[in-house]
DSSP file (Angstrom, degrees, kcal/mol; ACC not computed):
  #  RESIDUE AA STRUCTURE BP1 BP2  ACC     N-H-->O    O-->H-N    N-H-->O    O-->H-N    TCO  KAPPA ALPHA  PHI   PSI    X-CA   Y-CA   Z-CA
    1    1 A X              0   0    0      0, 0.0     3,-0.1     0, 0.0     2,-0.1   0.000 360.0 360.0 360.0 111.4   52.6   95.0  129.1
    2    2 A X        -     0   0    0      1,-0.1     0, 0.0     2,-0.0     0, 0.0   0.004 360.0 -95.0 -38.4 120.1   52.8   98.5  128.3
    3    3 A X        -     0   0    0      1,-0.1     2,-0.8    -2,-0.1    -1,-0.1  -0.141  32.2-144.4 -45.8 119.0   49.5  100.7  128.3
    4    4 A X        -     0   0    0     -3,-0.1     4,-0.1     6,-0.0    -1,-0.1  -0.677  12.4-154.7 -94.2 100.8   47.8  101.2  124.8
    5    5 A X    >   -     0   0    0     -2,-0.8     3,-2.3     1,-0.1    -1,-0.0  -0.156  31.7-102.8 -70.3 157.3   46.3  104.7  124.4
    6    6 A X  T 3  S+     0   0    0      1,-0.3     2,-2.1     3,-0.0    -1,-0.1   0.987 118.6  47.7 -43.6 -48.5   43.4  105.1  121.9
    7    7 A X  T 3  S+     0   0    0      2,-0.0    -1,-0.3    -3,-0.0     2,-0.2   0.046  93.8  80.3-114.3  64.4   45.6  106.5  119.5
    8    8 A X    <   -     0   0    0     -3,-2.3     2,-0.3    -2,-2.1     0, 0.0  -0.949  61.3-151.7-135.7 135.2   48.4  104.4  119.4
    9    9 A X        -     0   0    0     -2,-0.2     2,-0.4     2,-0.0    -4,-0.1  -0.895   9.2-156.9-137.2 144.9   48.6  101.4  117.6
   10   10 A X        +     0   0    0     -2,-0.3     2,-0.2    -6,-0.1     3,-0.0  -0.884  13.5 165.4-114.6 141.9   50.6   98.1  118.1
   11   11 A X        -     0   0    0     -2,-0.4     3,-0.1     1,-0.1     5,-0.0  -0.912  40.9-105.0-145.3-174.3   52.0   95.1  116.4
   12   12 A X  S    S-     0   0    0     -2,-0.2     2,-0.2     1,-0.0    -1,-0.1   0.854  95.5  -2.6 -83.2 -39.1   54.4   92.2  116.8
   13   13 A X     >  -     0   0    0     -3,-0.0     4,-2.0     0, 0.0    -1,-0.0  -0.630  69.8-105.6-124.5-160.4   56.8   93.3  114.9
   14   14 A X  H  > S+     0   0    0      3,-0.2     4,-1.5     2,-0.2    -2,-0.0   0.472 119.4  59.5-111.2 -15.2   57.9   96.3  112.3
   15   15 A X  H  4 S+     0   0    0      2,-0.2     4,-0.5     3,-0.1    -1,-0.1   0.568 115.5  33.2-111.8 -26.5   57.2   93.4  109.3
   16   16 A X  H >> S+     0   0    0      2,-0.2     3,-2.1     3,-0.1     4,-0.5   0.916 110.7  66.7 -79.4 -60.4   53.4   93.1  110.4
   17   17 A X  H >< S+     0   0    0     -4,-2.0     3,-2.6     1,-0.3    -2,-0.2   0.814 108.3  33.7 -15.1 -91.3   53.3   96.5  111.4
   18   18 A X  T 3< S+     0   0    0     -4,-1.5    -1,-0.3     1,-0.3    -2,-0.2   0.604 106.5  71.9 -72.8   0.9   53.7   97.9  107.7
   19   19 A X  T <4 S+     0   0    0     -3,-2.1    76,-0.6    -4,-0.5     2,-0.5   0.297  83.7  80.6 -91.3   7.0   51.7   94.9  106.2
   20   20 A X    <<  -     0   0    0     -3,-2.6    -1,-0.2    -4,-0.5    -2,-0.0  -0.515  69.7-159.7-127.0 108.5   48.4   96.4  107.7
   21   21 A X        -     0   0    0     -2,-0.5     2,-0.2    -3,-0.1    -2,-0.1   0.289   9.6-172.8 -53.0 151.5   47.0   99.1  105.6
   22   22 A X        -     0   0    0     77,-0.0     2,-0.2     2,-0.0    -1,-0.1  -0.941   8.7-159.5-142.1-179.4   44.6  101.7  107.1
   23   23 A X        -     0   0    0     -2,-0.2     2,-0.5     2,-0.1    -2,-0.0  -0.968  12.6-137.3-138.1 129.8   42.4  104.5  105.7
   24   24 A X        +     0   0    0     -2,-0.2     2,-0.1     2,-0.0    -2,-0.0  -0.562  55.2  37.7 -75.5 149.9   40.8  107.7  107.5
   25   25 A X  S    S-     0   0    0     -2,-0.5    -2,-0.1    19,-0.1     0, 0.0  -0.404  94.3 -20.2 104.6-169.8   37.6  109.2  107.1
   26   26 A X        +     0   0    0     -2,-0.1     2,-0.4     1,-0.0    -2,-0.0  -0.115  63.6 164.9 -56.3 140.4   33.5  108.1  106.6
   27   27 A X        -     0   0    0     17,-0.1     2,-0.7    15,-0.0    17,-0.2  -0.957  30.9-139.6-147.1 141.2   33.3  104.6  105.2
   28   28 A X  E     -A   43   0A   0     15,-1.5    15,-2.0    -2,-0.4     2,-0.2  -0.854  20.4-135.5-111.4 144.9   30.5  102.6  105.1
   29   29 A X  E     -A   42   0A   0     -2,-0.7     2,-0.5    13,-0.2    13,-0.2  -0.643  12.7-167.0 -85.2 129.5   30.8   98.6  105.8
   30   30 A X  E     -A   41   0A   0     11,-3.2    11,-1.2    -2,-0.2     2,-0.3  -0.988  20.2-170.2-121.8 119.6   29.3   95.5  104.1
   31   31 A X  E     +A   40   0A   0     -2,-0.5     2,-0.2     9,-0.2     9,-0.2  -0.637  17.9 148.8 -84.3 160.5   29.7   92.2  106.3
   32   32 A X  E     -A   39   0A   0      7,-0.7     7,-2.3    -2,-0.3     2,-0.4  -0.952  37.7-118.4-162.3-165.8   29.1   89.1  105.4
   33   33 A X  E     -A   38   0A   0      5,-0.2     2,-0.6    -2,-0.2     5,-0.2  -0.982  18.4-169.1-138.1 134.0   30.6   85.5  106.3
   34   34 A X  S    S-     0   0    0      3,-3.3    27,-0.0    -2,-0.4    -2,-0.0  -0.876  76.1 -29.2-133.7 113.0   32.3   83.1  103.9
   35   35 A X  S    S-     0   0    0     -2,-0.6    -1,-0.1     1,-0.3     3,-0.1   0.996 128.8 -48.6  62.7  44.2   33.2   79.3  105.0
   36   36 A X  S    S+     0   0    0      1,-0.2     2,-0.4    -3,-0.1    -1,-0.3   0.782 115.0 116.6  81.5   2.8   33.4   80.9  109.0
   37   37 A X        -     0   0    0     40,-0.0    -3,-3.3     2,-0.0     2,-0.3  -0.917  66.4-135.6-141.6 139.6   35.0   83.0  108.3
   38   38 A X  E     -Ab  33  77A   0     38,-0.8    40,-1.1    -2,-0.4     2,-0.3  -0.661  24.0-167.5-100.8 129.5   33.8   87.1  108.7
   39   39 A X  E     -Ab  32  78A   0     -7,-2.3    -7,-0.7    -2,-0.3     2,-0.4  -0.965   9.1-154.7-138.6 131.4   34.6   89.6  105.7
   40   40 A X  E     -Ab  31  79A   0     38,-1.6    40,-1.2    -2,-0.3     2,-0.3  -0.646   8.2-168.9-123.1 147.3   34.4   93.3  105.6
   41   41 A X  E     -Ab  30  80A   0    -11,-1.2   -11,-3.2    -2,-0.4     2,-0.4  -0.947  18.3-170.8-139.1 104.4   33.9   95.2  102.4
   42   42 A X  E     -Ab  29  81A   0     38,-1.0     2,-0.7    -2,-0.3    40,-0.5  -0.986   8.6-154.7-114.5 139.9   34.7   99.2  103.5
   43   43 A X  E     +Ab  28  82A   0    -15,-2.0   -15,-1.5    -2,-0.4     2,-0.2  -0.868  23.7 148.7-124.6 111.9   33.8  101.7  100.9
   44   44 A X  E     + b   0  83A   0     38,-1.0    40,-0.8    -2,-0.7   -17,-0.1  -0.609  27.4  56.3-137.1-159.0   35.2  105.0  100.4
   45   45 A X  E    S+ b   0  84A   0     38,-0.3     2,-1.1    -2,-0.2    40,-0.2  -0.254 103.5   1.3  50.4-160.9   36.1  107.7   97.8
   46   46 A X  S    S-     0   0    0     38,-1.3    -1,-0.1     1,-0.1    39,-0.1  -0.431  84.4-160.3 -59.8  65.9   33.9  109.2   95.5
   47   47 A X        +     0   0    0     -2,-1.1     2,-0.2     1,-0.1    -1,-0.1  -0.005  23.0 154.0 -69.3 153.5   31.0  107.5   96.4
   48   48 A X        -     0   0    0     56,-0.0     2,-0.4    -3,-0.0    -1,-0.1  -0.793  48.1 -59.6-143.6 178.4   28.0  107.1   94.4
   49   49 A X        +     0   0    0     -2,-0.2     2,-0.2     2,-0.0    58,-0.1  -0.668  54.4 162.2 -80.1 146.5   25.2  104.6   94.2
   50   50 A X        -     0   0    0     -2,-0.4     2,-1.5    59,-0.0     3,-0.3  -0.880  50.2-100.1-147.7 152.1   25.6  101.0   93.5
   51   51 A X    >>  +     0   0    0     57,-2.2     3,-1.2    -2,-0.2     4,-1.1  -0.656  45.3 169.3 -99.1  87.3   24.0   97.9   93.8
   52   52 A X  H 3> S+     0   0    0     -2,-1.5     4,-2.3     1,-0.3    -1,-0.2   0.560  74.6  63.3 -82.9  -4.4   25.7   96.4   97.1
   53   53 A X  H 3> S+     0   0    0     -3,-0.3     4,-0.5     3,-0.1    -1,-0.3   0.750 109.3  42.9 -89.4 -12.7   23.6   93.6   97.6
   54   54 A X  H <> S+     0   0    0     -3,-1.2     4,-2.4     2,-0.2     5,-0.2   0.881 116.4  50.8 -70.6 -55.9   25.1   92.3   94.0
   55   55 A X  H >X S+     0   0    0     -4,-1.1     4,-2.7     1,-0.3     3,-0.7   0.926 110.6  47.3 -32.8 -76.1   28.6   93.5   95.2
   56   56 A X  H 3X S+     0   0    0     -4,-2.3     4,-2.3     1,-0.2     3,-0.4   0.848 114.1  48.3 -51.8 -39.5   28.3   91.6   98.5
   57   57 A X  H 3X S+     0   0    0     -4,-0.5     4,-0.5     1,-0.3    -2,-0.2   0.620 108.0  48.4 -95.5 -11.6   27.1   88.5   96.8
   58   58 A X  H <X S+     0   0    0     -4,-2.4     4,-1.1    -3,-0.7    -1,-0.3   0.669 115.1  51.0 -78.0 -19.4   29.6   88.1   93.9
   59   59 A X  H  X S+     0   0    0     -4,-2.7     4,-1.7    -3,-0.4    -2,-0.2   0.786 102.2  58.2 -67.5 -37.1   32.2   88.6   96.5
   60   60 A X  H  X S+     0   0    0     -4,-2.3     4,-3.3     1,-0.2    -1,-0.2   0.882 101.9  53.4 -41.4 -53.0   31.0   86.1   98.8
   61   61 A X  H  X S+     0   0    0     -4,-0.5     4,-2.3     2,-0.2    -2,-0.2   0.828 104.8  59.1 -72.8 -47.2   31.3   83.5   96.4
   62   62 A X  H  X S+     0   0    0     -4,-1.1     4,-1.6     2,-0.2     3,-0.5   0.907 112.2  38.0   3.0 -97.3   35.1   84.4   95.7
   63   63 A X  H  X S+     0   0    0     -4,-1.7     4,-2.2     1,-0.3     5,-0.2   0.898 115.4  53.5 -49.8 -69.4   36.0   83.9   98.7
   64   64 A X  H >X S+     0   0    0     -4,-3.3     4,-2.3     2,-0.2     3,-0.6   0.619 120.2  36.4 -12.1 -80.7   33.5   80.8   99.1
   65   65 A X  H 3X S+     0   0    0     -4,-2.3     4,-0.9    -3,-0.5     5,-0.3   0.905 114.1  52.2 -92.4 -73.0   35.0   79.2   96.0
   66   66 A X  H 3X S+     0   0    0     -4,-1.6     4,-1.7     1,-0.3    -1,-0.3   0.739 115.9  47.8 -61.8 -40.8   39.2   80.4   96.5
   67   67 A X  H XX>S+     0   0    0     -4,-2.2     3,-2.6    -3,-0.6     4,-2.0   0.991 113.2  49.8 -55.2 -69.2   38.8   78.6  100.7
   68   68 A X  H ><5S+     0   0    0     -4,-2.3     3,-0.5    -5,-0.2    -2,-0.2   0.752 110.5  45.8  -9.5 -79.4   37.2   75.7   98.9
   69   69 A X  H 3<5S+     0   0    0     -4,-0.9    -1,-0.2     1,-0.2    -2,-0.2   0.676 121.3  38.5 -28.2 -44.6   40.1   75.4   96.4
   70   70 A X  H <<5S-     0   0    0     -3,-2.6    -1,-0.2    -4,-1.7    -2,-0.2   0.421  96.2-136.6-102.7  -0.5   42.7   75.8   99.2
   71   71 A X  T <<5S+     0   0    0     -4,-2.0     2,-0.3    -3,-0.5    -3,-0.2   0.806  79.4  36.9  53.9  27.9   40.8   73.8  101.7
   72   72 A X      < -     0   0    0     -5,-1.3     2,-0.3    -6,-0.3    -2,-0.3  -0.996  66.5-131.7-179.0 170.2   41.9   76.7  104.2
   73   73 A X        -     0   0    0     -2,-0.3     3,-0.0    -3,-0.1    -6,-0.0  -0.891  15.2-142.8-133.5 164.2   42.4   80.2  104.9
   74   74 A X  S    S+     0   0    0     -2,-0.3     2,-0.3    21,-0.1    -2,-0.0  -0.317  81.8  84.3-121.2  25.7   45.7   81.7  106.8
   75   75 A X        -     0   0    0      1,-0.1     3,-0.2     3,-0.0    -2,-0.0  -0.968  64.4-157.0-155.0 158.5   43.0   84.3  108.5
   76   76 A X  S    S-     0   0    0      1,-0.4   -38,-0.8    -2,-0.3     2,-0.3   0.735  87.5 -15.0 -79.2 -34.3   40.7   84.8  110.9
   77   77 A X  E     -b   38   0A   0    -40,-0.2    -1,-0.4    19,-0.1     2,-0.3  -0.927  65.7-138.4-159.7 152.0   38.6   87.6  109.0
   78   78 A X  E     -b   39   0A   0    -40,-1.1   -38,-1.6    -2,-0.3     2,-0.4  -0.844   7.6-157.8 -93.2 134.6   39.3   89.7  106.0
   79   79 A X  E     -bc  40  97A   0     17,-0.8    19,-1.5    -2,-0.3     2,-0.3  -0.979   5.0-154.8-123.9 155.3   38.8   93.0  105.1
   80   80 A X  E     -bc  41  98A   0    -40,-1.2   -38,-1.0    -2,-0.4    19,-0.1  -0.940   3.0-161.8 -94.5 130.2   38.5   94.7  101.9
   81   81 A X  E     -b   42   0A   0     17,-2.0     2,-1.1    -2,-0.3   -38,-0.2  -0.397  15.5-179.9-131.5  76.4   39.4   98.0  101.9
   82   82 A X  E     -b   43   0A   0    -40,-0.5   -38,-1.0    17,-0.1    19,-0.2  -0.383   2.8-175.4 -66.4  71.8   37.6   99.3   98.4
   83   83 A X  E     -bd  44 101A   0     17,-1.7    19,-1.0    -2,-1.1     2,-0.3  -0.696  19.5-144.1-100.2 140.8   38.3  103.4   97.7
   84   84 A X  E     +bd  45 102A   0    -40,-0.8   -38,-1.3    17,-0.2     2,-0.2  -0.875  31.8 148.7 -96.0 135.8   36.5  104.5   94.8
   85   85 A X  E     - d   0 103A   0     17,-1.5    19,-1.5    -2,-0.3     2,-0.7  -0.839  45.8 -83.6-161.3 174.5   37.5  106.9   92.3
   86   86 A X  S    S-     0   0    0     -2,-0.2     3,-0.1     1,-0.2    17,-0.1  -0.969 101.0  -6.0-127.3 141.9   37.0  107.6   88.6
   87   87 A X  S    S+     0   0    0     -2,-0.7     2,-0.5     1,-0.2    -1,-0.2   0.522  94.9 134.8  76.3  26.2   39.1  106.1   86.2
   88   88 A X        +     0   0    0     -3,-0.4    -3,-0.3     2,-0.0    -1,-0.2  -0.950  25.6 171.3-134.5 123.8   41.2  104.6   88.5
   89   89 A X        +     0   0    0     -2,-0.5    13,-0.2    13,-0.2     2,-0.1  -0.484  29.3  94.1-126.2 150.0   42.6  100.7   88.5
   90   90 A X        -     0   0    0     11,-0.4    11,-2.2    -2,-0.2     2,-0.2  -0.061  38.3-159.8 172.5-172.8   45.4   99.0   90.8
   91   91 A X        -     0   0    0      9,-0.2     2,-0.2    -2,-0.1     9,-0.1  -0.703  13.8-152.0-153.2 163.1   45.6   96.7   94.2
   92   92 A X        -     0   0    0     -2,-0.2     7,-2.4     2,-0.0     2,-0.2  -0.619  12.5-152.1-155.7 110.8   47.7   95.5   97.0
   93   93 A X  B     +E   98   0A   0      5,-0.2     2,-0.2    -2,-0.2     5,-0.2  -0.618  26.0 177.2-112.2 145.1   47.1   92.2   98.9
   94   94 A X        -     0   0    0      3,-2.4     3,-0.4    -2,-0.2   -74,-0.1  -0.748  46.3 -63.3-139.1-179.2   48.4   92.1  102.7
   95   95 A X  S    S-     0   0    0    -76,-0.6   -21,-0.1    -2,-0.2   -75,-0.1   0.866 121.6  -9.8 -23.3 -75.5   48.4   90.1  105.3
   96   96 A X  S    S+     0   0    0    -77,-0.4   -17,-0.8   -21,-0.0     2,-0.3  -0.107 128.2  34.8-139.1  41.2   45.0   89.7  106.0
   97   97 A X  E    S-c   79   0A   0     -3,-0.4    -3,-2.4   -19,-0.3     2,-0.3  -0.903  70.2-120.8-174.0-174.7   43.1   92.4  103.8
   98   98 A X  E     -cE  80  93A   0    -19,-1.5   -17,-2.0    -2,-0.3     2,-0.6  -0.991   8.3-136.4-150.9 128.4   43.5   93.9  100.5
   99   99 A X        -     0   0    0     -7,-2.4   -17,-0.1    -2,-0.3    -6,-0.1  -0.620  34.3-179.3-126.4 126.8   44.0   97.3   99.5
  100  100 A X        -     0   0    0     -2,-0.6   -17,-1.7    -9,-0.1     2,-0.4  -0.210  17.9-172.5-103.8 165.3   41.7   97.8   96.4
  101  101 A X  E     +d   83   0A   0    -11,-2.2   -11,-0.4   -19,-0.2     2,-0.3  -0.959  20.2 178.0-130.7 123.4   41.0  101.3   93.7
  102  102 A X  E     -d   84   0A   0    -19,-1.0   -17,-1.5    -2,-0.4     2,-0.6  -0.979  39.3-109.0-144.8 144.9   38.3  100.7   91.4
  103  103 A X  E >   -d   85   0A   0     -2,-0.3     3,-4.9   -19,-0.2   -17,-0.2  -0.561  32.2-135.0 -72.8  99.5   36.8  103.0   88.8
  104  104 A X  G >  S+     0   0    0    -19,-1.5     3,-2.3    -2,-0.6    -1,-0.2   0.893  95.6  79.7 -19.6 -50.9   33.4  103.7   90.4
  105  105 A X  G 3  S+     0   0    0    -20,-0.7    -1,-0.3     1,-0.3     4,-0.1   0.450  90.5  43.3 -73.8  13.1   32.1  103.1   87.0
  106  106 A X  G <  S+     0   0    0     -3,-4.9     2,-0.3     2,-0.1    -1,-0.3   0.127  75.6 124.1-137.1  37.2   32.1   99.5   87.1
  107  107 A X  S <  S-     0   0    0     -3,-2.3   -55,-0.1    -4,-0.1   -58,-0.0  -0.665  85.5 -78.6 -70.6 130.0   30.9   98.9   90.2
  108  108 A X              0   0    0     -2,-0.3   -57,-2.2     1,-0.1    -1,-0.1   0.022 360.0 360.0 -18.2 110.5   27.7   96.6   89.9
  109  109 A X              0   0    0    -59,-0.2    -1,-0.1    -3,-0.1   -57,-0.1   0.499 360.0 360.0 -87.9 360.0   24.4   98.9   88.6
């Protein structure tokens, strides 16, 4: 097995490879756990204040209820990866994360 330096990154193939999204810079993290299974909420852009203990707990319940539904998941953990911005809509669902843009201003008060 080849040596992996810190800043090199690997995958199995070239089809996984572009199906996991990244971001740079500060972000701050909200964990939490749904049905076992451990889910990351990271928050960046134009941050403001929010009410993240709302955030985390309608999200929870998502997940909670969509596992339910499917009586499974096809992951180990999730991440969310949630950049904030104003005025600003759209999404992308991957492998095993999602990457989301929401208008700051309907983030949870």
């Amino acid at each position: 097995m080849p040596e992996i330096s810190p800043l090199k990154f690997q995958a199995e193939s070239f089809q996984a490879c572009i199906d996991y999204p990244f971001e740079l810079g500060i972000f701050e993290c909200i964990e939490f756990t749904a049905n076992n299974i451990s889910h990351q909420i990271i928050l960046s852009g134009n941050y403001y204040e929010f009410d993240k203990a709302r955030l985390k707990q309608d999200i929870q319940k998502i997940c909670e209820t969509e596992i339910d539904f499917f009586q499974n998941a096809p992951f180990s953990s999730y991440i969310f990866l949630l950049h904030m911005q104003h005025n600003s809509y759209g999404g992308l669902e991957h492998r095993n994360s999602s990457s989301l843009t929401i208008a700051k201003e309907c983030l949870p008060k």
